[in-house]
C-alpha positions in Angstrom: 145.0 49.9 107.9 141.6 48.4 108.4 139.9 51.8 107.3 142.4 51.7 104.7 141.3 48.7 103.3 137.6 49.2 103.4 138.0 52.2 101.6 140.2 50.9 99.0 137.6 47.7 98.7 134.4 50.0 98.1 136.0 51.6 95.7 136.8 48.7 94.0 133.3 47.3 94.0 132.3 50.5 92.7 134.2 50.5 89.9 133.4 47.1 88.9 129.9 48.1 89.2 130.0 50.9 86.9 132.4 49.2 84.6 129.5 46.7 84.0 127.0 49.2 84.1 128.6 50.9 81.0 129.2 47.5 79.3 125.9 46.4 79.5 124.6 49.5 78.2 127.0 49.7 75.0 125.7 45.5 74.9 122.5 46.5 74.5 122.7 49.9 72.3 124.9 47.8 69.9 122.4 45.3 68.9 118.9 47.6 69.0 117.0 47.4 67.9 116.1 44.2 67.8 112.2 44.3 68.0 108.9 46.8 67.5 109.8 50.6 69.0 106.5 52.2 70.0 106.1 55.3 70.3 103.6 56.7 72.4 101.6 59.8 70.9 99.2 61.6 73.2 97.4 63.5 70.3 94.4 61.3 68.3 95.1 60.3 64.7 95.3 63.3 62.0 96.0 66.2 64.6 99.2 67.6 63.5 102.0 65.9 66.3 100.3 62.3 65.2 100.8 63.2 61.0 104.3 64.7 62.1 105.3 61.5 63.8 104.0 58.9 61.6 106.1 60.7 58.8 109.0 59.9 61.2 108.1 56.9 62.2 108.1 55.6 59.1 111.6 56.6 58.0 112.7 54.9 61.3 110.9 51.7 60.2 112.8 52.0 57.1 116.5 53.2 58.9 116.3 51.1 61.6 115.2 47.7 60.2 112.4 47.2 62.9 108.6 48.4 62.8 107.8 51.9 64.8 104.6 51.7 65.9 102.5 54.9 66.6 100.3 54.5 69.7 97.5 57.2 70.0 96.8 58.0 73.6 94.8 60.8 73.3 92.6 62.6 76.0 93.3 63.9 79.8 95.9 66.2 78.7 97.8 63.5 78.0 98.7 62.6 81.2 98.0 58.6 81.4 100.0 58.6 77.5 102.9 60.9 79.3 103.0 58.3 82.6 102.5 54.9 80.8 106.7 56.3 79.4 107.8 57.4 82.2 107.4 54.5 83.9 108.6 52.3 81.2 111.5 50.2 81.1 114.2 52.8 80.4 115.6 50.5 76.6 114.3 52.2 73.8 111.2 50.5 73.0 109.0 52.8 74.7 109.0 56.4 73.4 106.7 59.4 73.9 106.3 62.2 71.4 104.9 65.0 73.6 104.4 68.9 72.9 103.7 72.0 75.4 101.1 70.4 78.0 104.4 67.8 78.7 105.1 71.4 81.3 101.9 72.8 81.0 99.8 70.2 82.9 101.7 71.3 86.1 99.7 74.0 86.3 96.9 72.5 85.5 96.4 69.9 87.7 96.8 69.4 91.6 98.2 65.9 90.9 100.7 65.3 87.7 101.8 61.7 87.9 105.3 62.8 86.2 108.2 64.8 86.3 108.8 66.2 82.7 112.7 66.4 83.7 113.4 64.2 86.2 111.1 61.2 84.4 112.7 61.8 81.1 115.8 61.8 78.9 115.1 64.1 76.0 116.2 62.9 72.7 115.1 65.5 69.8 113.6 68.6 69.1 111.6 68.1 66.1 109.8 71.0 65.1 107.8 74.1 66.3 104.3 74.9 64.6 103.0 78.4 63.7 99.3 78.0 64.2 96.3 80.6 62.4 93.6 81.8 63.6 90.5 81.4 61.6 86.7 82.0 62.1 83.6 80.2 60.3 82.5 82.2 56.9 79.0 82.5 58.6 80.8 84.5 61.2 81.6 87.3 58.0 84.7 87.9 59.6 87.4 88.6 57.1 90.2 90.3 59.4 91.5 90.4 62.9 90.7 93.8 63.1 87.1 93.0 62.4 87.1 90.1 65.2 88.4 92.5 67.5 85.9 94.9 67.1 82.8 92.3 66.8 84.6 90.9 70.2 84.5 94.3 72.1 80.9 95.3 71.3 79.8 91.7 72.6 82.3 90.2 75.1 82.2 86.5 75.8 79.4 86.2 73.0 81.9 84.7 70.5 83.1 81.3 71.3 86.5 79.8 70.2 87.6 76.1 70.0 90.7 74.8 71.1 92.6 71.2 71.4 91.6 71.2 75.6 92.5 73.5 78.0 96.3 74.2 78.7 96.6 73.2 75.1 99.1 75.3 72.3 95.3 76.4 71.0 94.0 77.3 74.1 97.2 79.3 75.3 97.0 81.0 72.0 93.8 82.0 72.2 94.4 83.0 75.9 97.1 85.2 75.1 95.3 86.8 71.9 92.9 88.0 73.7 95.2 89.8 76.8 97.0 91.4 73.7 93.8 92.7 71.9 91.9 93.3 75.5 89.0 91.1 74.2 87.3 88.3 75.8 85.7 85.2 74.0 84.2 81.8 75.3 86.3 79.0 75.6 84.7 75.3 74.3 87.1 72.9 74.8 87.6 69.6 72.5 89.5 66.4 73.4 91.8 66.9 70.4 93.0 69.2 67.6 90.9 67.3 65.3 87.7 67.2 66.9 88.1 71.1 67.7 88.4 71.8 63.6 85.4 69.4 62.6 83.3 71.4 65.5 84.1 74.7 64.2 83.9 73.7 60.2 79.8 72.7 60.8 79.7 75.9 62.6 79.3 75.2 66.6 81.9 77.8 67.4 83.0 80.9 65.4 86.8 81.2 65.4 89.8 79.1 66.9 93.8 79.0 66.4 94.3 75.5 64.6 97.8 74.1 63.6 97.4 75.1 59.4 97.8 70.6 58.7 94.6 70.5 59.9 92.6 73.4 58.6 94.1 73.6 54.8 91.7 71.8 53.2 88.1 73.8 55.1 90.2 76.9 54.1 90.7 76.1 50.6 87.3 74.9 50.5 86.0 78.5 52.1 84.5 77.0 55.1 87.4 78.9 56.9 88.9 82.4 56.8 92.6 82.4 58.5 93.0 86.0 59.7 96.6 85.6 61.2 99.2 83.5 61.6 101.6 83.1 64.6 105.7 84.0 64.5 107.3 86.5 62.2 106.9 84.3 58.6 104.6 84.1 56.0 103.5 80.7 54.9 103.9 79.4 51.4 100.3 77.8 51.6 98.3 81.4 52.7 100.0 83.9 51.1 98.4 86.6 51.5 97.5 86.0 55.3 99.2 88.6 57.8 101.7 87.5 60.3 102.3 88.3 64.5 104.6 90.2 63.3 102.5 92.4 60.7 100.2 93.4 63.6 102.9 93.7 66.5 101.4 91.0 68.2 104.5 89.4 68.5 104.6 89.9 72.5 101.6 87.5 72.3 102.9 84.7 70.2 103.2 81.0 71.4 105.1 78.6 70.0 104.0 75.1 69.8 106.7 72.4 69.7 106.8 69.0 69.7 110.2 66.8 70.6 110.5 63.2 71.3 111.6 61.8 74.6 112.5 58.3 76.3 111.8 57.4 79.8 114.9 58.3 82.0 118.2 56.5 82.0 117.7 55.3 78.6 121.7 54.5 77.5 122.5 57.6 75.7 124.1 55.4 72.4 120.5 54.8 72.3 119.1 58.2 72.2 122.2 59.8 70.4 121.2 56.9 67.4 117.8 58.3 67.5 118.5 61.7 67.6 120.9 60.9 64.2 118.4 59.6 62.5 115.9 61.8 62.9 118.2 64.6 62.1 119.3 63.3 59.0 115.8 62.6 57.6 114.3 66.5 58.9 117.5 67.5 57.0 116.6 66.8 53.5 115.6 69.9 50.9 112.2 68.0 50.4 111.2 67.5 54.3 111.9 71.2 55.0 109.7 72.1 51.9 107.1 69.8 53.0 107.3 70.8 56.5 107.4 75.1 56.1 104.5 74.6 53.5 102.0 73.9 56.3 103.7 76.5 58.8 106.1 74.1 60.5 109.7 75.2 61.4 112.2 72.1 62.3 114.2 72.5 65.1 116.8 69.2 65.2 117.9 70.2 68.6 120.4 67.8 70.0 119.0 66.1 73.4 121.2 68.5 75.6 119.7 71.7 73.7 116.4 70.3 73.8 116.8 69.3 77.7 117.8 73.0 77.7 114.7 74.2 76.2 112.4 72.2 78.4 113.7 73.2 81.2 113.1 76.7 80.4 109.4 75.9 79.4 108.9 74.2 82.9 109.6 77.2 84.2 108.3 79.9 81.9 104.8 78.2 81.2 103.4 76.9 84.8 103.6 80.9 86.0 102.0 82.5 83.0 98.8 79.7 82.9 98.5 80.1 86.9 98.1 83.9 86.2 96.2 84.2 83.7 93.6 81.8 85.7 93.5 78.3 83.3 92.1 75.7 84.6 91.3 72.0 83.1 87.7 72.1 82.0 
Protein backbone atom coordinates (compact mmCIF):
# COMPACT_ATOMS: atom_id res chain seq x y z
CA UNK A 1 0.00 0.00 0.00
CA UNK A 2 2.90 2.26 0.99
CA UNK A 3 4.64 1.61 -2.39
CA UNK A 4 1.39 2.13 -3.83
CA UNK A 5 1.03 5.37 -2.67
CA UNK A 6 4.44 6.71 -3.36
CA UNK A 7 4.02 5.73 -6.69
CA UNK A 8 0.74 7.23 -7.26
CA UNK A 9 2.20 10.57 -5.44
CA UNK A 10 5.18 11.00 -7.86
CA UNK A 11 3.20 10.72 -10.44
CA UNK A 12 1.12 13.23 -9.33
CA UNK A 13 3.87 15.75 -8.75
CA UNK A 14 4.96 14.90 -12.09
CA UNK A 15 2.11 15.81 -13.75
CA UNK A 16 1.56 18.97 -11.98
CA UNK A 17 5.02 19.80 -12.96
CA UNK A 18 4.68 19.37 -16.47
CA UNK A 19 1.18 20.79 -16.51
CA UNK A 20 2.87 24.05 -15.46
CA UNK A 21 5.77 23.58 -17.45
CA UNK A 22 3.40 23.66 -20.57
CA UNK A 23 1.36 26.62 -19.20
CA UNK A 24 4.14 28.72 -18.65
CA UNK A 25 5.41 28.09 -21.90
CA UNK A 26 2.04 28.81 -23.92
CA UNK A 27 2.16 32.24 -21.03
CA UNK A 28 4.98 33.35 -22.43
CA UNK A 29 4.71 32.39 -26.40
CA UNK A 30 1.30 34.17 -26.18
CA UNK A 31 2.45 37.60 -25.30
CA UNK A 32 6.11 37.70 -27.33
CA UNK A 33 7.33 39.36 -28.14
CA UNK A 34 7.30 41.89 -26.01
CA UNK A 35 10.89 43.45 -26.37
CA UNK A 36 14.07 43.75 -28.91
CA UNK A 37 14.82 39.99 -30.63
CA UNK A 38 18.54 39.89 -31.52
CA UNK A 39 19.73 37.93 -33.72
CA UNK A 40 23.15 36.89 -33.64
CA UNK A 41 25.04 36.82 -37.16
CA UNK A 42 28.47 35.34 -37.19
CA UNK A 43 29.26 36.75 -40.74
CA UNK A 44 30.58 40.78 -40.77
CA UNK A 45 28.30 43.32 -42.36
CA UNK A 46 27.69 42.99 -46.34
CA UNK A 47 28.78 39.27 -46.68
CA UNK A 48 25.89 37.56 -48.05
CA UNK A 49 24.10 35.61 -44.64
CA UNK A 50 24.37 39.31 -42.88
CA UNK A 51 22.36 41.10 -46.30
CA UNK A 52 20.13 37.88 -46.31
CA UNK A 53 19.22 38.39 -42.61
CA UNK A 54 18.80 42.03 -42.40
CA UNK A 55 16.22 41.64 -45.35
CA UNK A 56 14.48 39.30 -42.80
CA UNK A 57 14.98 41.02 -39.99
CA UNK A 58 13.34 43.76 -41.07
CA UNK A 59 10.15 42.16 -42.15
CA UNK A 60 10.12 40.74 -38.60
CA UNK A 61 10.50 44.23 -37.14
CA UNK A 62 7.57 45.06 -39.23
CA UNK A 63 5.37 41.51 -38.43
CA UNK A 64 6.14 41.29 -35.16
CA UNK A 65 5.78 44.74 -33.69
CA UNK A 66 9.19 44.72 -31.82
CA UNK A 67 12.79 45.72 -33.26
CA UNK A 68 15.14 42.67 -34.66
CA UNK A 69 18.40 43.65 -34.18
CA UNK A 70 21.30 42.19 -36.25
CA UNK A 71 24.38 41.47 -34.20
CA UNK A 72 27.59 40.88 -36.35
CA UNK A 73 29.96 38.50 -34.59
CA UNK A 74 32.25 37.81 -37.06
CA UNK A 75 35.65 36.02 -36.90
CA UNK A 76 36.99 32.53 -35.16
CA UNK A 77 34.76 30.59 -37.32
CA UNK A 78 32.13 31.78 -35.54
CA UNK A 79 32.49 29.92 -32.69
CA UNK A 80 32.29 32.75 -29.73
CA UNK A 81 28.87 34.18 -31.99
CA UNK A 82 27.62 30.24 -32.17
CA UNK A 83 28.27 29.82 -28.07
CA UNK A 84 27.17 33.32 -26.77
CA UNK A 85 23.26 31.40 -28.30
CA UNK A 86 23.75 28.46 -27.08
CA UNK A 87 24.08 29.41 -23.90
CA UNK A 88 21.36 31.91 -23.85
CA UNK A 89 18.29 31.97 -22.08
CA UNK A 90 16.21 29.51 -24.16
CA UNK A 91 12.94 32.66 -24.82
CA UNK A 92 13.30 33.93 -28.03
CA UNK A 93 15.26 36.92 -27.68
CA UNK A 94 18.43 35.43 -28.56
CA UNK A 95 18.74 34.04 -32.07
CA UNK A 96 21.68 32.85 -34.18
CA UNK A 97 21.62 32.78 -38.03
CA UNK A 98 24.47 30.30 -38.77
CA UNK A 99 25.54 28.51 -42.15
CA UNK A 100 27.93 25.33 -42.87
CA UNK A 101 30.85 25.96 -40.25
CA UNK A 102 27.68 25.57 -37.47
CA UNK A 103 28.98 21.37 -38.33
CA UNK A 104 31.96 22.16 -39.94
CA UNK A 105 34.04 23.58 -36.98
CA UNK A 106 33.96 20.05 -35.42
CA UNK A 107 36.39 19.11 -37.55
CA UNK A 108 38.16 21.91 -37.32
CA UNK A 109 38.93 22.40 -33.94
CA UNK A 110 40.13 20.10 -31.00
CA UNK A 111 37.79 22.13 -28.72
CA UNK A 112 34.09 23.32 -30.08
CA UNK A 113 32.32 25.01 -27.17
CA UNK A 114 28.84 23.74 -28.69
CA UNK A 115 26.80 21.02 -29.79
CA UNK A 116 25.12 22.09 -33.16
CA UNK A 117 22.19 19.51 -32.13
CA UNK A 118 22.08 19.07 -28.82
CA UNK A 119 22.64 23.17 -28.02
CA UNK A 120 19.94 24.08 -30.51
CA UNK A 121 16.36 23.99 -31.54
CA UNK A 122 16.29 24.60 -35.29
CA UNK A 123 13.66 26.96 -36.46
CA UNK A 124 14.09 27.57 -40.44
CA UNK A 125 15.79 26.79 -43.35
CA UNK A 126 16.17 29.87 -45.23
CA UNK A 127 18.05 29.47 -48.23
CA UNK A 128 20.97 27.66 -49.96
CA UNK A 129 23.54 29.88 -52.07
CA UNK A 130 25.17 28.81 -55.45
CA UNK A 131 28.52 30.46 -55.24
CA UNK A 132 31.03 31.31 -58.78
CA UNK A 133 34.16 31.06 -59.16
CA UNK A 134 35.96 34.00 -60.54
CA UNK A 135 39.65 35.10 -61.11
CA UNK A 136 41.22 38.72 -61.37
CA UNK A 137 41.18 40.07 -65.18
CA UNK A 138 45.01 40.43 -64.73
CA UNK A 139 45.01 36.69 -64.25
CA UNK A 140 43.65 36.59 -68.40
CA UNK A 141 41.73 33.83 -67.39
CA UNK A 142 38.46 33.66 -69.20
CA UNK A 143 37.40 29.85 -68.56
CA UNK A 144 37.75 26.97 -66.20
CA UNK A 145 39.28 25.15 -68.64
CA UNK A 146 42.02 27.71 -68.99
CA UNK A 147 42.41 27.81 -65.00
CA UNK A 148 42.89 24.27 -65.06
CA UNK A 149 45.44 24.11 -67.40
CA UNK A 150 47.42 27.37 -66.02
CA UNK A 151 46.94 25.37 -62.57
CA UNK A 152 48.60 22.12 -63.75
CA UNK A 153 51.67 23.58 -65.44
CA UNK A 154 52.33 25.60 -62.08
CA UNK A 155 50.80 23.81 -59.03
CA UNK A 156 50.36 25.87 -55.87
CA UNK A 157 51.58 29.03 -57.77
CA UNK A 158 47.92 30.39 -58.07
CA UNK A 159 46.45 31.42 -54.89
CA UNK A 160 42.69 31.54 -54.07
CA UNK A 161 40.78 33.49 -51.43
CA UNK A 162 38.16 32.22 -49.29
CA UNK A 163 35.82 33.43 -46.20
CA UNK A 164 38.40 31.28 -43.56
CA UNK A 165 39.15 27.92 -43.56
CA UNK A 166 36.28 25.33 -43.17
CA UNK A 167 34.23 27.99 -44.83
CA UNK A 168 31.43 27.25 -47.94
CA UNK A 169 34.47 29.10 -50.09
CA UNK A 170 37.09 27.18 -48.79
CA UNK A 171 35.23 23.72 -49.09
CA UNK A 172 34.49 24.76 -52.53
CA UNK A 173 37.62 25.49 -53.55
CA UNK A 174 38.81 22.34 -51.72
CA UNK A 175 36.68 20.15 -53.52
CA UNK A 176 37.26 21.94 -57.14
CA UNK A 177 40.41 21.17 -57.11
CA UNK A 178 40.12 17.04 -56.08
CA UNK A 179 37.65 17.19 -59.05
CA UNK A 180 39.95 18.92 -61.58
CA UNK A 181 43.29 17.19 -59.88
CA UNK A 182 44.80 20.69 -59.48
CA UNK A 183 46.30 22.32 -56.58
CA UNK A 184 46.21 26.08 -55.64
CA UNK A 185 47.29 28.17 -52.51
CA UNK A 186 44.93 28.76 -49.94
CA UNK A 187 44.85 32.71 -48.30
CA UNK A 188 42.43 32.79 -45.93
CA UNK A 189 40.28 36.09 -45.01
CA UNK A 190 38.24 36.69 -41.82
CA UNK A 191 35.04 37.10 -43.86
CA UNK A 192 33.40 36.88 -47.31
CA UNK A 193 33.77 40.45 -47.66
CA UNK A 194 37.29 41.05 -46.89
CA UNK A 195 38.14 37.88 -49.20
CA UNK A 196 36.39 39.81 -52.37
CA UNK A 197 38.04 43.37 -51.65
CA UNK A 198 41.52 41.23 -51.44
CA UNK A 199 41.05 39.60 -54.61
CA UNK A 200 39.34 42.83 -56.62
CA UNK A 201 42.93 44.92 -55.99
CA UNK A 202 44.56 41.87 -57.08
CA UNK A 203 46.44 40.00 -54.00
CA UNK A 204 45.05 36.69 -55.02
CA UNK A 205 43.98 35.41 -58.58
CA UNK A 206 40.75 33.45 -58.34
CA UNK A 207 38.18 32.53 -55.41
CA UNK A 208 34.44 30.98 -55.19
CA UNK A 209 32.46 34.04 -53.75
CA UNK A 210 28.66 34.01 -53.01
CA UNK A 211 27.48 36.13 -56.52
CA UNK A 212 25.83 39.23 -53.64
CA UNK A 213 29.11 40.03 -53.14
CA UNK A 214 30.95 39.90 -56.41
CA UNK A 215 28.14 41.45 -58.90
CA UNK A 216 29.12 44.68 -58.89
CA UNK A 217 33.52 43.95 -59.54
CA UNK A 218 32.05 41.64 -62.23
CA UNK A 219 29.91 44.02 -63.92
CA UNK A 220 32.59 46.41 -63.54
CA UNK A 221 35.25 43.79 -65.32
CA UNK A 222 37.52 43.57 -62.36
CA UNK A 223 36.17 39.90 -62.18
CA UNK A 224 35.54 37.06 -64.71
CA UNK A 225 33.04 34.32 -63.14
CA UNK A 226 34.00 31.07 -64.92
CA UNK A 227 31.43 28.78 -63.13
CA UNK A 228 28.74 28.63 -61.06
CA UNK A 229 27.85 25.91 -58.45
CA UNK A 230 24.39 23.52 -58.70
CA UNK A 231 22.60 22.57 -61.86
CA UNK A 232 21.00 26.39 -62.71
CA UNK A 233 21.87 29.21 -64.54
CA UNK A 234 21.54 32.50 -62.95
CA UNK A 235 19.51 35.36 -64.24
CA UNK A 236 22.33 37.95 -63.37
CA UNK A 237 25.36 35.85 -65.53
CA UNK A 238 23.77 34.48 -68.17
CA UNK A 239 25.99 33.26 -70.19
CA UNK A 240 28.23 31.71 -67.30
CA UNK A 241 28.43 27.80 -67.31
CA UNK A 242 27.02 25.73 -64.54
CA UNK A 243 28.45 22.32 -62.31
CA UNK A 244 26.35 20.78 -64.23
CA UNK A 245 27.63 21.97 -67.81
CA UNK A 246 31.07 20.65 -66.93
CA UNK A 247 30.00 17.46 -64.86
CA UNK A 248 31.41 18.78 -61.93
CA UNK A 249 28.36 18.15 -60.16
CA UNK A 250 30.11 15.29 -57.83
CA UNK A 251 32.07 18.38 -56.57
CA UNK A 252 29.45 20.83 -55.73
CA UNK A 253 28.84 22.27 -52.21
CA UNK A 254 25.96 23.81 -51.12
CA UNK A 255 26.01 26.69 -48.82
CA UNK A 256 22.94 27.15 -46.60
CA UNK A 257 22.04 29.31 -44.09
CA UNK A 258 19.01 28.57 -41.44
CA UNK A 259 18.09 30.26 -38.29
CA UNK A 260 18.17 28.62 -34.92
CA UNK A 261 17.29 29.33 -31.11
CA UNK A 262 19.18 28.08 -28.15
CA UNK A 263 17.58 24.70 -26.98
CA UNK A 264 14.23 24.34 -25.31
CA UNK A 265 13.06 27.40 -26.77
CA UNK A 266 8.87 26.73 -26.40
CA UNK A 267 8.12 25.52 -29.84
CA UNK A 268 4.87 28.25 -30.20
CA UNK A 269 7.78 30.37 -30.22
CA UNK A 270 9.77 28.90 -32.95
CA UNK A 271 6.73 27.54 -34.95
CA UNK A 272 5.64 31.77 -34.97
CA UNK A 273 9.01 32.34 -36.35
CA UNK A 274 9.20 29.79 -38.72
CA UNK A 275 5.50 31.29 -40.08
CA UNK A 276 6.68 34.36 -40.53
CA UNK A 277 9.61 33.81 -42.19
CA UNK A 278 7.86 31.43 -44.53
CA UNK A 279 5.33 33.70 -45.52
CA UNK A 280 7.67 36.65 -46.37
CA UNK A 281 10.40 34.08 -48.59
CA UNK A 282 7.05 33.17 -50.14
CA UNK A 283 6.19 36.18 -52.04
CA UNK A 284 6.77 36.29 -56.24
CA UNK A 285 9.13 39.34 -55.55
CA UNK A 286 11.44 37.75 -52.70
CA UNK A 287 12.01 34.60 -54.91
CA UNK A 288 12.82 37.02 -57.85
CA UNK A 289 14.99 39.00 -55.74
CA UNK A 290 16.58 36.11 -54.08
CA UNK A 291 17.36 33.59 -57.51
CA UNK A 292 18.67 36.85 -59.26
CA UNK A 293 21.87 36.68 -57.16
CA UNK A 294 22.00 32.74 -57.20
CA UNK A 295 20.06 32.13 -54.05
CA UNK A 296 17.58 29.19 -53.78
CA UNK A 297 14.96 29.40 -50.65
CA UNK A 298 14.51 26.50 -48.83
CA UNK A 299 11.48 27.36 -46.00
CA UNK A 300 12.12 24.06 -44.37
CA UNK A 301 10.02 23.61 -41.33
CA UNK A 302 12.21 23.16 -38.02
CA UNK A 303 11.79 19.24 -38.09
CA UNK A 304 13.08 19.15 -41.81
CA UNK A 305 15.64 21.45 -41.12
CA UNK A 306 16.67 19.49 -37.83
CA UNK A 307 16.76 16.68 -40.36
CA UNK A 308 19.11 18.32 -42.70
CA UNK A 309 21.57 19.30 -39.92
CA UNK A 310 21.82 16.28 -38.65
CA UNK A 311 22.89 14.85 -41.88
CA UNK A 312 25.50 17.68 -42.42
CA UNK A 313 27.00 16.79 -38.87
CA UNK A 314 27.66 13.80 -40.15
CA UNK A 315 28.42 14.15 -43.77
CA UNK A 316 30.76 17.27 -43.41
CA UNK A 317 33.25 16.56 -40.28
CA UNK A 318 34.47 13.12 -42.36
CA UNK A 319 34.98 14.74 -45.74
CA UNK A 320 37.13 18.07 -44.16
CA UNK A 321 39.14 15.41 -41.79
CA UNK A 322 40.11 13.63 -45.06
CA UNK A 323 40.84 15.92 -47.19
CA UNK A 324 43.40 17.37 -44.42
CA UNK A 325 41.62 21.16 -43.49
CA UNK A 326 42.80 22.64 -40.92
CA UNK A 327 41.97 26.25 -39.24
CA UNK A 328 44.73 28.60 -40.43
Amino acid sequence: MNKYFYHLKALTIFLVLTCTFFMSSSATAQKYPDRPIKIIVPYPAGAVGDIMMRLIGQRLTDRLGQPVIIDNRSGGGGLAATEAVAKAAPDGYTLLFNGPNHVTNLALYTKVPYDPILDFDPVIGIASSQIVLVAHKSTGIKSVQQLIELAKAKPGELNYASSGAGTGTHLAMEMFMRGTNTKLTHIPYKGGSAAVVGQASGQVQVSFSSIPVVINFIKDGTLIPLVVGGDQKIPSLPGVPTYKDLNLMNFDVEVWFGLFAPKNTPMAIRNLLYEEIKKYLAEPAVVDKFSDVGMTIIGSSPVQFSDFVKAETKRWPQAIREMGIKPE
